[in-house]
C-alpha positions as CSV (number, residue, x, y, z in Angstrom):
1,X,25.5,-8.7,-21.7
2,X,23.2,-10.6,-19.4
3,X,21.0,-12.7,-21.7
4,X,17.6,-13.8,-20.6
5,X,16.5,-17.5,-19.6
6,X,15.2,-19.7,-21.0
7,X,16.1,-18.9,-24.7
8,X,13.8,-21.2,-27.3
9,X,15.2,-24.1,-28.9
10,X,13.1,-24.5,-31.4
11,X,11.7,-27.9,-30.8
12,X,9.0,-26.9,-27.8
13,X,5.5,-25.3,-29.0
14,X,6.0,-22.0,-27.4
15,X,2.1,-21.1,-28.1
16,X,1.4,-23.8,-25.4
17,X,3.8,-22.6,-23.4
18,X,2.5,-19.4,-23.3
19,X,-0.8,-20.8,-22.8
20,X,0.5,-22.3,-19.6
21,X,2.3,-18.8,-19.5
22,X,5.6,-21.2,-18.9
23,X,8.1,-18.1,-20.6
24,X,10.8,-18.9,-23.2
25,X,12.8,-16.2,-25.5
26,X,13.6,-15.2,-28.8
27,X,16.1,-12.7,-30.3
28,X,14.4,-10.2,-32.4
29,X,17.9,-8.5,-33.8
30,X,21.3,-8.5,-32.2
31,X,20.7,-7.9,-28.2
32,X,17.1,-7.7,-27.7
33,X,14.7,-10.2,-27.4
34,X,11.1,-10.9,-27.0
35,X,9.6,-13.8,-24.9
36,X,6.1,-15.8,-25.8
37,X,4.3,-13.9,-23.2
38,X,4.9,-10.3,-25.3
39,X,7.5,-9.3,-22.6
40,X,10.9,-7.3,-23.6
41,X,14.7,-7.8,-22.9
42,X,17.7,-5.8,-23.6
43,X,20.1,-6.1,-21.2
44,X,17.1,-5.5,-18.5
45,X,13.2,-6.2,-18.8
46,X,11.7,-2.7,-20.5
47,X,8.7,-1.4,-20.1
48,X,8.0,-0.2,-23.0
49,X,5.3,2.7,-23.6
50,X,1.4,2.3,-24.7
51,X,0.8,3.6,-28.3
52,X,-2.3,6.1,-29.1
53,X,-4.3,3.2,-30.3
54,X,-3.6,1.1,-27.2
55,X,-0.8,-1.5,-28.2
56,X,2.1,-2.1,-26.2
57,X,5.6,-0.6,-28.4
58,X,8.9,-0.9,-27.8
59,X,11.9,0.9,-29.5
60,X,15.0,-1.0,-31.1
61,X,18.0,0.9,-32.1
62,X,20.1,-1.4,-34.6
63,X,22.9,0.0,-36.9
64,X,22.7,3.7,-36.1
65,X,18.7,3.8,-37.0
66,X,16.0,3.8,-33.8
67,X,12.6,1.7,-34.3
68,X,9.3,1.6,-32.8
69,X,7.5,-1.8,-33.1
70,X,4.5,-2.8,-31.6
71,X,5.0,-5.7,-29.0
72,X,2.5,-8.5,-31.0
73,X,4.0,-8.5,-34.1
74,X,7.4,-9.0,-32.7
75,X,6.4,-12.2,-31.1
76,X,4.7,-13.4,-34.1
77,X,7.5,-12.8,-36.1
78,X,10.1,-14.1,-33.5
79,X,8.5,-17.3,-33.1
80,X,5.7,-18.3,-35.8
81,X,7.8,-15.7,-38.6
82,X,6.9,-13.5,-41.2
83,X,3.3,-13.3,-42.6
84,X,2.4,-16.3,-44.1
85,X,1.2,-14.1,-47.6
86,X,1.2,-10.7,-48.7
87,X,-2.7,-10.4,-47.7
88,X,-1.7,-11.2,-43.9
89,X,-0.7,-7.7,-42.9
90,X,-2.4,-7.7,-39.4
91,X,-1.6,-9.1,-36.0
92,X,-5.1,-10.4,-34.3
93,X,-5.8,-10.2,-30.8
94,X,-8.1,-13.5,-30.6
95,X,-9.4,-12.4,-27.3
96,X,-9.9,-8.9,-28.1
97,X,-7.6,-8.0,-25.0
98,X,-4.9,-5.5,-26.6
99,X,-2.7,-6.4,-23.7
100,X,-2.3,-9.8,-23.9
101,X,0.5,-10.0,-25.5
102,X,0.7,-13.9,-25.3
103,X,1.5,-16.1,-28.0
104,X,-1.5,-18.1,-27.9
105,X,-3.6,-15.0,-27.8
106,X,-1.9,-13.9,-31.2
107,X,-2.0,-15.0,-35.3
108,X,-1.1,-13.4,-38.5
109,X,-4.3,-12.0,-40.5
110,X,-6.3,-9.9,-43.0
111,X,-7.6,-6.6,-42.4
112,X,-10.8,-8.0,-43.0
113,X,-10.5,-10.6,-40.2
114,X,-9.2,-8.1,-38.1
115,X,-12.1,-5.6,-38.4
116,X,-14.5,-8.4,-37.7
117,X,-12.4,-9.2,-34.5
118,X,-13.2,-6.2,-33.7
119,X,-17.4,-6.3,-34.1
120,X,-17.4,-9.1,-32.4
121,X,-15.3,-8.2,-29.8
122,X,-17.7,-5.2,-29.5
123,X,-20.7,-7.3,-29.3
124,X,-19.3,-9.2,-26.5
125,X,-19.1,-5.9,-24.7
126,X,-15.2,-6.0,-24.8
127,X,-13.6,-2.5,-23.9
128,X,-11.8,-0.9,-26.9
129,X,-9.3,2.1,-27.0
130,X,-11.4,5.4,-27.2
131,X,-12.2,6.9,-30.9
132,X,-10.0,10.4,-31.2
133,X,-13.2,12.8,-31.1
134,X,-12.3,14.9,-34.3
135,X,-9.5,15.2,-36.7
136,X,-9.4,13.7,-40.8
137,X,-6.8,11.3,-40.2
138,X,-6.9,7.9,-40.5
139,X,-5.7,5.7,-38.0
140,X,-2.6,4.2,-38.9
141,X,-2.8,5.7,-42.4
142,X,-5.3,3.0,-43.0
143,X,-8.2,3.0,-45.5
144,X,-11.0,0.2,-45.5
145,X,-11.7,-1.5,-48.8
146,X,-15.3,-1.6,-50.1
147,X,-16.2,-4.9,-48.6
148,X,-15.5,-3.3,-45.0
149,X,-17.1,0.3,-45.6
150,X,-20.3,-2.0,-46.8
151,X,-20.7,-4.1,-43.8
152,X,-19.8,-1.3,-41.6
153,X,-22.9,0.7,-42.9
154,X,-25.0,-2.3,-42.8
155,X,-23.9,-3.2,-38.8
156,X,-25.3,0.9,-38.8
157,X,-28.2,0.2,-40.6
158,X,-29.4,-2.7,-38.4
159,X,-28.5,-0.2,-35.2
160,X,-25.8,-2.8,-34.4
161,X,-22.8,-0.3,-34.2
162,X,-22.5,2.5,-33.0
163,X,-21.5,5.8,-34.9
164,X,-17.6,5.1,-32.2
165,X,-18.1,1.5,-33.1
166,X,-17.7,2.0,-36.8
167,X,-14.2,4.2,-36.1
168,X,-12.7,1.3,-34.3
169,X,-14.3,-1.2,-37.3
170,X,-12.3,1.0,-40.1
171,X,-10.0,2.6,-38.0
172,X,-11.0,6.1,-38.6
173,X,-11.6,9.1,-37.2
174,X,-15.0,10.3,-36.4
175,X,-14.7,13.1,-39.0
176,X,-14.0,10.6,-41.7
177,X,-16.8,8.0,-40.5
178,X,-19.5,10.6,-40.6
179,X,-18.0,11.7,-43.9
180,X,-18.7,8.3,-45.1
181,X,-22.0,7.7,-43.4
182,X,-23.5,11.0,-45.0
183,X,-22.6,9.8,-48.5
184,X,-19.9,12.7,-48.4
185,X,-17.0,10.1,-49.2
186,X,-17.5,6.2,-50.6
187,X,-20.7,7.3,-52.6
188,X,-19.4,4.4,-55.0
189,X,-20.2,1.5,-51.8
190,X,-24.4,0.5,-52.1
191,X,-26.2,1.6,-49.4
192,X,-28.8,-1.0,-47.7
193,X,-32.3,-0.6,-48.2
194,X,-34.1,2.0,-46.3
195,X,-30.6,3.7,-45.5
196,X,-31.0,7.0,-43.1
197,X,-27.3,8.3,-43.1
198,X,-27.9,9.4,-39.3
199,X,-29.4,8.0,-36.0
200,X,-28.9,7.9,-32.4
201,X,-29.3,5.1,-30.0
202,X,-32.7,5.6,-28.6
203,X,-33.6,8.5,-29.6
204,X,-34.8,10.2,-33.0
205,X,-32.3,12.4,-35.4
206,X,-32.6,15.6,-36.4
207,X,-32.6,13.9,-40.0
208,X,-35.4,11.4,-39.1
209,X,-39.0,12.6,-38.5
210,X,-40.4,13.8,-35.1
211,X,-43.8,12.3,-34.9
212,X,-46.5,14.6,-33.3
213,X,-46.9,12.4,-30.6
214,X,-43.2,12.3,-29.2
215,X,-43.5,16.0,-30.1
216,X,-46.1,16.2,-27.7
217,X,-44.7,13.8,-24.5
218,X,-41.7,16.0,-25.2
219,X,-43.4,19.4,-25.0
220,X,-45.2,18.2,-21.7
221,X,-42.0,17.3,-20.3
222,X,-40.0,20.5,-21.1
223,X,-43.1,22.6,-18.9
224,X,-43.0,19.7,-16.3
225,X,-39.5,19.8,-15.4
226,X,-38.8,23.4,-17.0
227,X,-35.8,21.9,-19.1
228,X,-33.8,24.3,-21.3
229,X,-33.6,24.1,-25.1
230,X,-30.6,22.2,-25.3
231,X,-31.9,19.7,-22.9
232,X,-35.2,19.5,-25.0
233,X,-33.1,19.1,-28.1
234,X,-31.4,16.3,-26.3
235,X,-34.2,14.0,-25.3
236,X,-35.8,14.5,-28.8
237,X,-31.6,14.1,-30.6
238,X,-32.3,17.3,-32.8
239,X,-30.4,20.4,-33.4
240,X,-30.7,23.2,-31.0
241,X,-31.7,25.2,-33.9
242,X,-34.0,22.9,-34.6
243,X,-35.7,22.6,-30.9
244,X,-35.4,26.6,-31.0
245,X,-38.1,26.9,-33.7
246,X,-40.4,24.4,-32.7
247,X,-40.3,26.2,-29.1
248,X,-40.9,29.7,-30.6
249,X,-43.6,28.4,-32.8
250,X,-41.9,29.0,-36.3
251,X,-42.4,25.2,-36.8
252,X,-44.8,22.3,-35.9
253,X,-46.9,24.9,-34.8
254,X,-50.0,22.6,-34.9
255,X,-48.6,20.3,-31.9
256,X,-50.8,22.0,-29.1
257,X,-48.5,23.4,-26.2
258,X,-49.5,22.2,-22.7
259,X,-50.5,24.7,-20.1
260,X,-47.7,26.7,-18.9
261,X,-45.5,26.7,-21.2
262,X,-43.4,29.4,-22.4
263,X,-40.2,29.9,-24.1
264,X,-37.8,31.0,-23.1
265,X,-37.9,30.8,-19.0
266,X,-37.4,33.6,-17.5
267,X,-33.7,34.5,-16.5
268,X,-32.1,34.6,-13.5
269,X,-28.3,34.4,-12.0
270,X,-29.4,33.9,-8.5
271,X,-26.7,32.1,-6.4
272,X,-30.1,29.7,-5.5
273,X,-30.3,28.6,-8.8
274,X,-26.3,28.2,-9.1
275,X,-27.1,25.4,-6.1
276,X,-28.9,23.4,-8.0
277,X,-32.6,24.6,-6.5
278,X,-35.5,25.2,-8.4
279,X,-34.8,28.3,-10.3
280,X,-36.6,31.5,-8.5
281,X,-37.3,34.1,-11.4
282,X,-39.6,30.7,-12.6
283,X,-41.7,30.7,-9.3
284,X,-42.4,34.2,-9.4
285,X,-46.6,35.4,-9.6
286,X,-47.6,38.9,-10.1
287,X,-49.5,38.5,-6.4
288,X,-46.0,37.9,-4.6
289,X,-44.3,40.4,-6.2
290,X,-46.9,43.0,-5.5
291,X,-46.9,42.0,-1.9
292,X,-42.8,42.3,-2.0
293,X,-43.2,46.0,-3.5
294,X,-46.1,46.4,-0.5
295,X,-43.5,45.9,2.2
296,X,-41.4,48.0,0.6
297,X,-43.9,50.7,0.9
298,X,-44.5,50.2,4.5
299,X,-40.7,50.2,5.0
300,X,-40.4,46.6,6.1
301,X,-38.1,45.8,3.4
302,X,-35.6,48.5,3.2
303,X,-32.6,48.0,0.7
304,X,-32.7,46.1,-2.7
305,X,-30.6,43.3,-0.9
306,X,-33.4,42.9,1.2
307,X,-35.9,42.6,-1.5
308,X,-33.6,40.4,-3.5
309,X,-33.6,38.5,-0.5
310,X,-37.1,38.3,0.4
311,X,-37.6,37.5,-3.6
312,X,-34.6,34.8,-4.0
313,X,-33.7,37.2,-6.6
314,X,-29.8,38.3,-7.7
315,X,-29.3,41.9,-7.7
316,X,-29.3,42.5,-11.3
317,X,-32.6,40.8,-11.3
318,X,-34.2,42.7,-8.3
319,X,-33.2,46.2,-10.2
320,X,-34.5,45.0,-13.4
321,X,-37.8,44.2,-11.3
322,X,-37.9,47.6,-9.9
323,X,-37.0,49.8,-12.7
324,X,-39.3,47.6,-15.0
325,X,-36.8,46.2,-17.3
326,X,-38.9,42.5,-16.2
327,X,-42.8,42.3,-15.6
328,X,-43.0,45.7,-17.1
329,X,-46.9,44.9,-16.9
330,X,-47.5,45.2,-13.2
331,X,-48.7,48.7,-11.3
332,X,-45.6,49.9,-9.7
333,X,-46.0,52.1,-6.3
334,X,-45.1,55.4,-6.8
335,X,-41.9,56.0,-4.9
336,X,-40.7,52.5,-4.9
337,X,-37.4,53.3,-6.5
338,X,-36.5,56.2,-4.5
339,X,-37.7,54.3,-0.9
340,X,-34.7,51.8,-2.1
341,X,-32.6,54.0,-3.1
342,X,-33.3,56.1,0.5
343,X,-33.0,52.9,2.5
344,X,-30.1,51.8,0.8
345,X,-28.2,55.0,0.8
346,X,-28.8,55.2,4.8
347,X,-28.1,52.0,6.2
């Protein structure tokens, strides 16, 4: 078999090399080998695949049995060697980079040094591998000691990571880091003073208070730029549930409402508002729908297509008009129905 070139001697630092990214290799078991620059031989250069938490791994089959190792640790142990004591169980990425495979870029050490890679890493705006959205398992089977789940939740508490930051800082899932963060699991670590178990950057959580005041910029907003109640919820960060009540008045019924407002809008499905236009059904006024009904009447507009039209209505809304199922307040000419339904049965 081909062997690759240059193999180590053993005398050269082969973390300077790699600094100078000058290549030397290693034999990891019989036929394969790694070089100082976290690239693979067996026989050929391999590729290898990209692991769920972002880590280069290749596969090794030696006497009958296949393995999967991750690339880092091979080159630590091919050319620095095994962990130096029992509390070493990680390989760091000193740069944060999970690529970078080099030698020089790589050193034995605890989970705990590893997890603060990992927050400072984040506060240097380094990229991480995405947090899985949802699903209990821990990533890699791993479960952070007290120490960790304490400075995790005081990081939190001083708004200095981030609900995804705090999966990547105890390897988590989402699931399990909310678990912990509303005192569902861990109760035994302390809490920091002042602890709220939820927030949201900028913004103010369900769980927090709502002060009258954003209440009220918030309320003046939704009439200005006719948002929905999930958008509402979302600038305020409360449940939809939440932003329904205070919109139907059930609670914080003392904040004054501005003029105009009402909840809900009133629907439509125009294809107008499926553009992206202001919605129609919003712009309606008693005054222009009378005048609509008034055409009708003098047989200007002669189908419900062409009152839809004239309207910017859809049809389902333009026969709820006419038969009164909206605006069942206004004066409806007597006839109106039937002229449609004439019009539209002779054109």
């Amino acid at each position: 078999m081909h062997l690759p070139e240059p193999l180590w001697n053993g005398e050269e630092n082969p973390s300077a090399l790699s600094e100078r990214r000058a290549e030397v290799w290693a034999q990891v078991v019989a036929g394969y080998y790694i070089s100082n620059l976290g690239r693979f031989w067996h026989g050929r250069l391999l590729r290898g695949s990209i692991s769920q938490n972002g880590y280069r791994v290749f596969t090794v089959f030696s006497g009958g049995s296949r393995k999967s190792t991750v690339a880092h640790r091979m080159v630590l142990k091919a050319f620095v060697g095994p962990p130096p004591t029992s509390e070493h169980t990680d390989a760091r990425h000193l740069n944060g980079d999970k690529a970078d495979n080099r030698l020089c870029n790589l050193a034995w050490g605890t989970r705990s040094e590893n997890m603060l890679d990992v927050v400072q890493h984040r506060k240097a705006g380094l990229e991480h591998t995405p947090v899985q959205s949802e699903g209990p398992t821990w990533f890699r089977g791993y479960t952070p000691d007290d120490y960790l789940v304490g400075v995790g939740l005081q990081f939190f508490h001083d708004r200095k990571l981030t609900t995804e930051d705090l999966c990547l800082f105890w390897r988590c899932s989402r699931d399990t880091a909310q678990n912990i963060l509303g005192g569902r699991t861990r109760q035994e670590v302390p809490r920091p003073e002042g602890w709220k178990n939820s927030y949201r950057e900028g913004e103010t959580h369900h769980k927090a208070s709502v002060s009258d005041k954003d209440l009220e910029e918030a309320l003046a907003l939704y009439t200005r730029h006719r948002w929905s109640g999930v958008r509402f919820a979302g600038h305020l960060g409360i449940k939809q549930i939440t932003a329904h009540s205070i919109l139907k008045g059930r609670t914080r019924a003392s904040v004054p409402r501005p003029p105009g407002f009402q909840y809900p809008w009133p629907k439509s499905s125009s294809r107008w508002a499926a553009r992206g236009e202001a919605h129609p059904a919003t712009a309606l006024t008693e005054e222009k729908i009378l005048e609509a009904f008034e055409l009708v009447m003098k047989g200007k507009i002669s189908s419900y297509a062409g009152l839809g039209e004239h309207l910017r209505l859809s049809k389902s809304a333009t026969h709820a008009l006419v038969k009164g199922k909206s605006w069942p307040g206004l004066d409806r000419p007597k006839g109106l129905e039937d002229r449609l339904r004439v019009r539209k049965s002779s054109s």
